[in-house]
C-alpha positions in Angstrom: 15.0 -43.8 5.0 17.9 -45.9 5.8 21.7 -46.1 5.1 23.3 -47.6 1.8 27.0 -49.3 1.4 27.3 -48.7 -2.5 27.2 -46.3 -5.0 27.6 -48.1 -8.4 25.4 -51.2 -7.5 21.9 -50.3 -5.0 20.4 -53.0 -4.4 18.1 -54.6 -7.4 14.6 -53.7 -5.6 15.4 -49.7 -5.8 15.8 -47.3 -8.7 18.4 -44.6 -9.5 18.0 -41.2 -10.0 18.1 -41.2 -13.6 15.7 -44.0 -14.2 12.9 -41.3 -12.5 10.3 -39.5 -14.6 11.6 -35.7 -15.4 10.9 -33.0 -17.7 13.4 -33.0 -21.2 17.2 -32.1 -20.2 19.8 -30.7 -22.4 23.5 -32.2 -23.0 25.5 -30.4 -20.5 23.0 -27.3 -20.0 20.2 -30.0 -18.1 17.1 -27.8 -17.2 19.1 -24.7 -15.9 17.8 -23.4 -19.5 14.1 -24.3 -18.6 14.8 -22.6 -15.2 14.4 -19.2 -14.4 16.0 -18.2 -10.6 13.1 -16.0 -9.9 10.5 -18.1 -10.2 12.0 -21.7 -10.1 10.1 -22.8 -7.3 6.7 -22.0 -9.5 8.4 -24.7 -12.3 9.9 -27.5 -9.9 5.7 -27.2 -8.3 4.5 -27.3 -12.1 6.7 -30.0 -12.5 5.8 -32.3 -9.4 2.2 -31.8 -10.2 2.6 -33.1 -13.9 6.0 -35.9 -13.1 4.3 -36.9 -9.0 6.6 -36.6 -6.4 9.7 -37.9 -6.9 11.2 -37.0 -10.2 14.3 -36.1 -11.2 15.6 -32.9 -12.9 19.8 -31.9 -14.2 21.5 -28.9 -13.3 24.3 -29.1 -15.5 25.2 -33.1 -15.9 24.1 -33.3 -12.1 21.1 -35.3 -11.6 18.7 -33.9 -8.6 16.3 -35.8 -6.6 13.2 -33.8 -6.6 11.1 -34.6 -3.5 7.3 -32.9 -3.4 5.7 -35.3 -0.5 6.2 -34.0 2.9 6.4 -36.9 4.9 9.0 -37.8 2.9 10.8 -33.7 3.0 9.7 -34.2 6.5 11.7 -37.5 7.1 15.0 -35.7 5.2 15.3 -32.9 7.2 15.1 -34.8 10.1 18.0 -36.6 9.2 19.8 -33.3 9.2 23.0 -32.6 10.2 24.0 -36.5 10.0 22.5 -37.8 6.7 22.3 -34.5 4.8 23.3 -31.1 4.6 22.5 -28.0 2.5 24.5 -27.8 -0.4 28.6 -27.4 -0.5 28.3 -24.9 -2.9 26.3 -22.8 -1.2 29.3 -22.7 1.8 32.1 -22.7 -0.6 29.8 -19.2 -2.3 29.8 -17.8 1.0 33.5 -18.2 1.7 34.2 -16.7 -1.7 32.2 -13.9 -0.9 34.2 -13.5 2.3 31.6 -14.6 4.6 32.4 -16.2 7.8 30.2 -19.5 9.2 27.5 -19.2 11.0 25.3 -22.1 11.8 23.4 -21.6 8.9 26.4 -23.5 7.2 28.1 -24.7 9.3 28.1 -28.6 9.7 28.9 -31.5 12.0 30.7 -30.8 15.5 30.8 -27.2 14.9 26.8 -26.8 14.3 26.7 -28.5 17.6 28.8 -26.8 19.9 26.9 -23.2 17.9 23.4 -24.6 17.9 23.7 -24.7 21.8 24.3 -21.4 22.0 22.3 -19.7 19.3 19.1 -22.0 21.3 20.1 -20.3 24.6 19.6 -17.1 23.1 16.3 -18.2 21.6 15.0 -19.3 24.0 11.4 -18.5 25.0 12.3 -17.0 28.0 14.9 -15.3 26.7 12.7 -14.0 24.2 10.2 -12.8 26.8 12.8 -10.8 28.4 13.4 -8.7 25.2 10.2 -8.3 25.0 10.0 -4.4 26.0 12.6 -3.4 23.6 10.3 -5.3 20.4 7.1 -3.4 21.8 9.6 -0.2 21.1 10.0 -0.9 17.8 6.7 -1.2 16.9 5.8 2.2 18.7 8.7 3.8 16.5 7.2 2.2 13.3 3.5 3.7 14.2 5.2 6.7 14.5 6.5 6.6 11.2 3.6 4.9 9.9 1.1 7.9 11.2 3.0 10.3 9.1 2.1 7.9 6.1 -1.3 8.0 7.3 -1.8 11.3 7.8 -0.4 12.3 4.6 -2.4 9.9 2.8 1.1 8.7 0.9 1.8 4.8 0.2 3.8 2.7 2.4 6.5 0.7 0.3 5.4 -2.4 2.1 8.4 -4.9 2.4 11.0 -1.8 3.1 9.8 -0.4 6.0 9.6 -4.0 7.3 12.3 -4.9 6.8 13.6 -1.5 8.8 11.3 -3.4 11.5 12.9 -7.0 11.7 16.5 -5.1 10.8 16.2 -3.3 14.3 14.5 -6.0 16.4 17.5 -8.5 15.0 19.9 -5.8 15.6 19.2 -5.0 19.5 18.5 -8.3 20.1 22.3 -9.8 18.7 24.0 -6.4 19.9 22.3 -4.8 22.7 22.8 -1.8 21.1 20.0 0.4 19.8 19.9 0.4 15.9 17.2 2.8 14.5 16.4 2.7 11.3 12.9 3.1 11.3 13.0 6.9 13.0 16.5 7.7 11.3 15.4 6.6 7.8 18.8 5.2 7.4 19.2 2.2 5.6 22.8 1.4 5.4 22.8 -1.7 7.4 19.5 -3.0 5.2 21.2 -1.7 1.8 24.1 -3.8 2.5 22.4 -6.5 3.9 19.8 -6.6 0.8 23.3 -7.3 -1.5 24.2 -10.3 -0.3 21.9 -13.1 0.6 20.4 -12.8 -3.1 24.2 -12.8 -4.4 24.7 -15.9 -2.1 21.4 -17.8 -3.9 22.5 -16.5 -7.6 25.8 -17.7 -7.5 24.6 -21.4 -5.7 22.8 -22.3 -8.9 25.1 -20.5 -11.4 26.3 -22.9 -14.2 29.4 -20.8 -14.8 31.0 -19.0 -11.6 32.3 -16.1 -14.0 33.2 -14.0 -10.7 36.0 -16.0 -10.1 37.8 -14.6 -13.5 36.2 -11.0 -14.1 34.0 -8.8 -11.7 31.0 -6.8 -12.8 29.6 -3.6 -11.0 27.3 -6.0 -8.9 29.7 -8.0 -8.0 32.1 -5.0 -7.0 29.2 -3.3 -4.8 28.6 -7.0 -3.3 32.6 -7.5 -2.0 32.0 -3.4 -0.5 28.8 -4.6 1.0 30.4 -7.4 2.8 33.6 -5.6 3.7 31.4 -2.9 5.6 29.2 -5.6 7.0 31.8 -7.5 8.1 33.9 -4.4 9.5 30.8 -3.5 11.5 30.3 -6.7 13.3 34.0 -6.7 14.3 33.3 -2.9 15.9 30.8 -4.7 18.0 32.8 -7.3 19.1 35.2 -5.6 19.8 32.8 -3.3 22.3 31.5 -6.3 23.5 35.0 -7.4 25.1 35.3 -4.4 26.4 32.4 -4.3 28.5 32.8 -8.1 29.1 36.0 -7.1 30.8 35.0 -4.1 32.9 31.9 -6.2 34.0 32.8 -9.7 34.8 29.7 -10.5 35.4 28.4 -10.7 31.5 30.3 -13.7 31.4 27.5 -15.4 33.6 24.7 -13.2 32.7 25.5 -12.4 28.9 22.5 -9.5 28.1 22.5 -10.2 24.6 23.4 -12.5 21.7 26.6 -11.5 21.0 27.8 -11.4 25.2 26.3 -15.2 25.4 28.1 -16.0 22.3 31.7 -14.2 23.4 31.3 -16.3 26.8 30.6 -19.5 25.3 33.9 -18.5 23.2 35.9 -17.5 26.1 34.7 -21.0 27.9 37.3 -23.9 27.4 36.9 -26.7 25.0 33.6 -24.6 24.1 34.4 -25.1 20.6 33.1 -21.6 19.4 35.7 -18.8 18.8 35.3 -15.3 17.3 35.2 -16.4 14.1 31.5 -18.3 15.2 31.0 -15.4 16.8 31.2 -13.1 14.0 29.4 -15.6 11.8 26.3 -15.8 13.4 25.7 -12.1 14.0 25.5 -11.7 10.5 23.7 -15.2 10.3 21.1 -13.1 12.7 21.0 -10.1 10.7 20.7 -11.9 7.1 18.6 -14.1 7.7 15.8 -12.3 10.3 15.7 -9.7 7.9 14.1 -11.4 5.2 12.2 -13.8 6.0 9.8 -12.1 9.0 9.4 -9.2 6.7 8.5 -10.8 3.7 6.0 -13.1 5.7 4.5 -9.9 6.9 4.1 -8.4 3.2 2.9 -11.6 2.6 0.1 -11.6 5.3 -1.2 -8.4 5.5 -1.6 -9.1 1.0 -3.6 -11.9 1.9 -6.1 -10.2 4.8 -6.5 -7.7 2.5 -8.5 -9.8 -0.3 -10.0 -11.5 2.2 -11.9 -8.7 4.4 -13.7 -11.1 6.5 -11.0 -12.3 8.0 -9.5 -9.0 8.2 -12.2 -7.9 10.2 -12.2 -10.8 12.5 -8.4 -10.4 13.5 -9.2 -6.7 13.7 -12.6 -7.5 16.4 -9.8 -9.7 18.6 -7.2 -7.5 18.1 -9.4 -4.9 19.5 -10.8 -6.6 22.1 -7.7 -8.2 24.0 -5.0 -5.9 22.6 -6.0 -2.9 21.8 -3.2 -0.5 22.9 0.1 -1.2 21.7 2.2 0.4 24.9 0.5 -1.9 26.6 1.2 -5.1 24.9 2.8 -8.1 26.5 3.5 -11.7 26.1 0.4 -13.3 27.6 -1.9 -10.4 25.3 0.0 -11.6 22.1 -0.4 -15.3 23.7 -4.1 -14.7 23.4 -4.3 -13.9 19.8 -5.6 -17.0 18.8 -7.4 -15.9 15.1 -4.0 -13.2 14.0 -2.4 -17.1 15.0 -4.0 -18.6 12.3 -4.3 -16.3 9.7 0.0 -16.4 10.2 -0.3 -19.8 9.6 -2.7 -19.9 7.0 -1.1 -17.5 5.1 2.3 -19.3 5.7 1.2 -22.1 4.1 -0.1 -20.5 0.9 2.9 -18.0 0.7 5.7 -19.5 2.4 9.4 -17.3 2.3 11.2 -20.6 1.7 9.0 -22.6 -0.1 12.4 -25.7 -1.1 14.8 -26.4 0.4 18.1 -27.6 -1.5 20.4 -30.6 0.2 23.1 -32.5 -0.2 23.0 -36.5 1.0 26.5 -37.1 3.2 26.3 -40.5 3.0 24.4 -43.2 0.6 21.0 -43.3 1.5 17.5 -44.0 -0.1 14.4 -42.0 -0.2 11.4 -44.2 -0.6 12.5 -46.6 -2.9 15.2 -44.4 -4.5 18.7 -44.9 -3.9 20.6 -41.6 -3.4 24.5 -41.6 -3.7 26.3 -39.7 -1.1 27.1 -36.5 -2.9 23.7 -36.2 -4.6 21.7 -33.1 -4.9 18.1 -33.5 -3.0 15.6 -31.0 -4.0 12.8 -30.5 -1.2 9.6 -28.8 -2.1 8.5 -27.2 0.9 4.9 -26.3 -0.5 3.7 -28.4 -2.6 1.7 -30.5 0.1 -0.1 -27.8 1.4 -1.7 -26.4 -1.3 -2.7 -29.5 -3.1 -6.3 -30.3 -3.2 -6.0 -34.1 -2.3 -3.9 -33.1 1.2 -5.8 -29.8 2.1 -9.6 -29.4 1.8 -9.8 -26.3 -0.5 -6.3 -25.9 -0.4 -6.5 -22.7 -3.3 -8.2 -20.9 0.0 -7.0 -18.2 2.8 -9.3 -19.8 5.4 -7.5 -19.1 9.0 -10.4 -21.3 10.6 -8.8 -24.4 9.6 -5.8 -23.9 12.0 -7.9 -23.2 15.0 -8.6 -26.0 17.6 -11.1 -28.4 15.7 -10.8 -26.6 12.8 -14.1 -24.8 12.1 -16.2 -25.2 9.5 -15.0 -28.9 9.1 -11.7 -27.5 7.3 -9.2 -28.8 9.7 -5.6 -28.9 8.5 -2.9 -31.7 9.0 -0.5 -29.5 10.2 2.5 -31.8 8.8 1.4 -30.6 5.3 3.2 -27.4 6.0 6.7 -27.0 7.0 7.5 -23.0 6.6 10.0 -23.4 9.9 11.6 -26.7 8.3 11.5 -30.4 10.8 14.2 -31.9 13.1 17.2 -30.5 14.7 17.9 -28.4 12.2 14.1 -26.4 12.5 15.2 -22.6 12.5 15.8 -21.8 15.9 14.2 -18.1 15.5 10.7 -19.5 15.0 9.4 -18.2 18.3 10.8 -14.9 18.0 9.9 -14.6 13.9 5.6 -15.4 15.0 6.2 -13.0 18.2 7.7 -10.0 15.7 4.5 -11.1 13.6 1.8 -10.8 16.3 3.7 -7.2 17.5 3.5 -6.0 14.4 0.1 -7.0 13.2 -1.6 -5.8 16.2 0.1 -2.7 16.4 -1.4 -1.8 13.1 -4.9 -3.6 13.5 -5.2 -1.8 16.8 -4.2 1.6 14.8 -5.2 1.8 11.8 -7.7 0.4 8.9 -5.9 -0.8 5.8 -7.6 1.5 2.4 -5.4 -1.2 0.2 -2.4 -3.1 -0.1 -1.5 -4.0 -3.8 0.9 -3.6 -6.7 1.4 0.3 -8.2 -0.7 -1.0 -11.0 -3.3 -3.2 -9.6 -1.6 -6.8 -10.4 -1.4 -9.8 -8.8 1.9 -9.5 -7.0 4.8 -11.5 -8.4 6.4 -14.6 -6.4 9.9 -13.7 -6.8 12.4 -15.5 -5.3 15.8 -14.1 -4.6 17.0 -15.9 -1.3 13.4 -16.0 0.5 9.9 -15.4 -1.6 8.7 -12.2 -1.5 6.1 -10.0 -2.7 7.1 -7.8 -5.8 6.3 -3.9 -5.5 3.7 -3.9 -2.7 2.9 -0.6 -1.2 0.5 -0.3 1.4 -2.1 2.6 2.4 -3.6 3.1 5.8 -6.1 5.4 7.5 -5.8 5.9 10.9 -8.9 4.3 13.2 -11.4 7.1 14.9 -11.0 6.2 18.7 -14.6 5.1 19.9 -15.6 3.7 22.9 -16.6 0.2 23.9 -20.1 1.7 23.9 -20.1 2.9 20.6 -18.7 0.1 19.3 -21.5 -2.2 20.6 
């Protein structure tokens, strides 16, 4: 990938965007009409399998760069925040919607002086140091999980995960305890759940009709964000306060939002309360979704696939088997619930494209891309495709252990779920530990009777901000306690 001087004229030796092979566009429409926002990352795949991949596709007049090989994805994002960025619509969506920047969208000098920050408090061994209050989590959801159990009544999958990751995120960035798993209350989730999928609707919106008349959604979405927004400043607020009868935070911030008001307080830090603010809700947004869909996902795919099950089950119950006992080196240890993550990460990935925009003329194989252009990256499409990944269409967790067994080793470049480069999500560690907690909590606990749709279909890919499972609802028997012995 390297730098270009001109728009009008590239050089003779590369194509334009419009000279690519695409699926039929209409005048002024382009493919939004062909293009459904729930499942448009199912047509872009259709269409790199049939077009190869680089093709081109309109949204509106605007011609997009479609871009399915993932060296090449893998090459763009690590040109990230200098060479591209994600799209200015998205930011200028967000503002509209009165949110504040976080460094999910915020570019430049500002993602720097954040990034620094937000990496401090992800740190491994900042993680590791949390660690006690995650394991409490996961006790409160088995508490909530045995009455389930014991009642013999479905688990509605994705929300009750999402009251996991919501509450892990939530004393993690605050410090404070949020419980919405024993409570039941799901105010901070309901509000939450209103705007991320406003924030993707709206990005790919041919007419922004919001901006002239306001429907009932779009009235519940501006009181969603007020209260959101009106809580976060409550916390900072408290914060300060115990910032300033304890000096000492300054130095030894306890969570997120302390290390985040010291950098602020720290001069020429370049991060003030409105950073602050903005990536507490970045926190809460976006660690919401996307562990808790990957979960749903997960648990889905070790359900068809009982052998598997059975195997993380065996190591779960062999190195981890008591959930008040858990710690980081046990959850280290987990090689196999390691790979079935992975493996099902790569069939079922929560961001499976990612949409950029190029900040400077650039080329892309032998493409040239215009500063301004629209770069579609298809995040899955390598690794599920036959000629990259042997038996690709399979959940095989074997092929991500060391030497990949039964001769089905996996180039692990093929899939990206965390993204590449600077700009790789900085909660991956956390996200896989929340995972692990989870998973073993509930292998150690329970067995799974079935995890499926309230009719018995295939559950749908839809695709609101992250990919997740439509209507699953899980049910679980609780394991009869046996000895070592007996087991044997």
């Amino acid at each position: 990938m390297t730098s270009s001087s001109s728009t009008d004229f590239p050089p003779p030796a590369l194509r334009r965007i419009k000279q690519l092979p695409g699926p039929f566009s209409w005048p002024l429409a382009g493919n939004a009409l062909q293009l459904n926002r729930r499942s448009v990352h199912q047509t872009v795949e259709q269409w790199a399998r049939r077009y190869g991949p680089l093709f081109r596709i309109c949204f509106g007049p605007q011609k997009v760069l479609v871009v399915a090989d993932s060296a090449l994805v893998a090459a763009i994002l690590r040109d990230r925040p200098d060479g591209f960025r994600r799209p200015e619509v998205t930011a200028r969506v967000s503002a509209e919607m009165g949110g504040v920047p976080g460094l999910f969208s915020v570019e430049g000098t500002q993602w720097r002086n954040q990034r620094k920050v937000v990496m401090a408090a992800f740190a491994p061994h900042a993680i590791k140091a949390y660690f006690p209050a995650l394991v409490k989590v996961a006790l409160r959801l088995r508490e909530r999980w045995d009455k389930a159990a014991l009642a013999g009544t479905p688990i509605a999958l994705t929300d009750d995960l999402k009251r996991y990751t919501v509450d892990i995120i939530a004393g993690l960035a605050f410090g404070t305890e949020v419980d919405t798993i024993g409570s039941g209350e799901d105010v901070i989730q309901r509000h939450l759940d209103e705007i991320m999928p406003a924030v993707a609707r709206r990005s790919v919106a041919l007419i922004p009709y919001w901006r002239y008349f306001k429907l009932p959604a779009d009235r519940r979405l501006d009181r969603s964000g007020a209260i959101v927004r009106t809580m976060v400043a409550d916390l900072i607020a408290a914060a300060r306060l115990r910032m300033q009868a304890n000096p000492a935070l300054h130095q030894r911030p306890g969570n997120l939002l302390e290390a985040f008001i010291a950098a602020a307080d720290t001069a020429g830090s370049g991060v003030d309360d409105t950073a602050v603010a903005g990536n507490v809700i970045t926190m809460l947004l976006a660690g919401e979704d996307t562990t808790a869909n990957s979960l749903a996902w997960l648990l889905y795919l070790l359900r068809r696939h009982p052998q598997a099950l059975r195997r993380a089950q065996e190591e779960v119950l062999r190195l981890a088997p008591d959930t008040a006992a858990f710690d980081i080196a046990r959850m280290d240890s987990l090689d196999y619930l390691d790979a079935c993550i992975h493996e099902s990460m790569r069939l079922k990935p929560v961001a499976p494209f990612m949409p950029l925009e190029a900040l400077r003329d650039t080329t892309v194989a032998d493409i040239h891309v215009p500063a301004g252009s629209m770069v579609w990256c298809v995040l899955r499409h390598d690794g599920v495709d036959e000629q990259q990944v042997q038996g690709a269409g399979v959940f095989q967790p074997e092929r991500w252990l060391a030497g990949g067994e039964a001769g089905a080793a996996i180039d692990k470049r093929a899939s990206i779920p965390f993204g590449s480069g600077a700009r790789t999500c900085p909660g991956r560690y956390l996200a896989l530990l929340e995972i692990k907690v989870a998973m073993a909590m509930l292998l150690s606990t329970y067995d799974i009777d079935s995890v499926a749709t309230p009719d018995g279909s295939e559950p749908v890919e839809e695709m609101n901000f992250v990919m997740a499972p439509g209507g699953l609802q899980m049910r679980l028997r609780k394991r009869v306690l046996v000895s070592a012995q007996q087991e044997a």
